[in-house]
N, C-alpha and C positions, 0 to 999 in steps of 0.2 A: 468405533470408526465413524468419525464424520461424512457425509454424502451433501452435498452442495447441489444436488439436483433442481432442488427449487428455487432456490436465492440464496442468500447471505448475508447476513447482517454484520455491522464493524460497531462489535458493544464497546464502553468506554466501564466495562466491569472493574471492579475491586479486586479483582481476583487477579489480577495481569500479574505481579508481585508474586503469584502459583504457580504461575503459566509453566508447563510442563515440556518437554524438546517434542512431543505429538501436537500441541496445541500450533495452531496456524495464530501468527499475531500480526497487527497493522500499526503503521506509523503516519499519522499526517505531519507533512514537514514544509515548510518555506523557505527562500532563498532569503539569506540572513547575510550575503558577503563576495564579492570576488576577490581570490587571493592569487595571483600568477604563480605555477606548480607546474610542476611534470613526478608523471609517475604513471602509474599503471593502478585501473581500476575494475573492479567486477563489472561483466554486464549484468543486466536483468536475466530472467530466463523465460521460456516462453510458457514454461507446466510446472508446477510444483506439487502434484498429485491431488489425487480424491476429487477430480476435477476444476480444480481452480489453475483456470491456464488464462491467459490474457487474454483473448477475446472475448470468452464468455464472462470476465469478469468484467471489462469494460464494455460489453453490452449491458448488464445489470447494473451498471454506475449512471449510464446515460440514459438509461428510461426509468430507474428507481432510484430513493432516496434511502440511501444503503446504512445509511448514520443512525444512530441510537442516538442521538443529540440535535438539535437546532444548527445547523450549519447551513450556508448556502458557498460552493466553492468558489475561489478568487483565482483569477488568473495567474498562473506560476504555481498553484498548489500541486504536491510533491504526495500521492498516496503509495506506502513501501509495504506491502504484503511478504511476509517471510514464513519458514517454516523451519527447524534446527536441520542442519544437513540438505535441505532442498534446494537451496538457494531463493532467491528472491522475485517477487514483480515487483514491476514500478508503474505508474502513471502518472501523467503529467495534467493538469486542468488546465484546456490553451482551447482559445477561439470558440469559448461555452461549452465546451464537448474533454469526455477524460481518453487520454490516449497515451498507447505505451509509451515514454518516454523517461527519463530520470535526472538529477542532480547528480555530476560528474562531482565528488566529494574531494576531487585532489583541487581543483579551484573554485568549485562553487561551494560556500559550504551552507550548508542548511540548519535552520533549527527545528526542534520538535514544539508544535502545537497541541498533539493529542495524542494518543494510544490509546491501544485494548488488546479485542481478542475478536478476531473471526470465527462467527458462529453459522451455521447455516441453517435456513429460513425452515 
């Protein structure tokens, strides 16, 4: 059972390809499009367990550098933490700071930049 008590790391592992429905995994994504839609879409949610709930997650994004890789975020970037059955968070990088927010995928659509696997510190 993973424990998120001290941080979190978003590895860009080999192993993603493994990833298992316990395994917590992340998505970095961009706004790639607007297409005019209707439909109905998932929210975010606010807790996906073991303690990774949105706040304390976008506390550790805005005072650490949560990436296993050279990144620095650009405005519109789209971070998607999931878990199989938990449903999801989202955050958005807007005005230097990351905050709950998401890409509405019935007309924005995004594409994927990077993936892994959420591990904690």
């Amino acid at each position: 059972m993973c424990k998120f008590d001290n941080g979190l790391k978003l590895c860009t592992c080999d192993e993603l390809s493994e990833a298992t429905p316990d395994d917590y995994t992340w998505q970095l994504r961009v706004l790639d499009y607007y297409e005019p839609a209707r439909g109905r879409c998932y929210f975010p949610s606010d807790d996906i367990g073991e303690g990774l709930e949105h706040q304390w997650i976008e506390l550790n994004l805005n005072c650490e550098n949560c990436f296993d890789f050279d990144y620095q975020p650009k405005e519109g970037d789209n971070l998607i933490i999931t878990k199989a059955g938990q449903g999801y968070l989202s955050f958005m990088f807007r005005n230097n700071e990351w905050t709950k927010d998401f890409y509405n995928e019935i007309g924005e659509i995004s594409k994927l930049v990077k993936n892994g696997k959420v591990k904690p510190v």
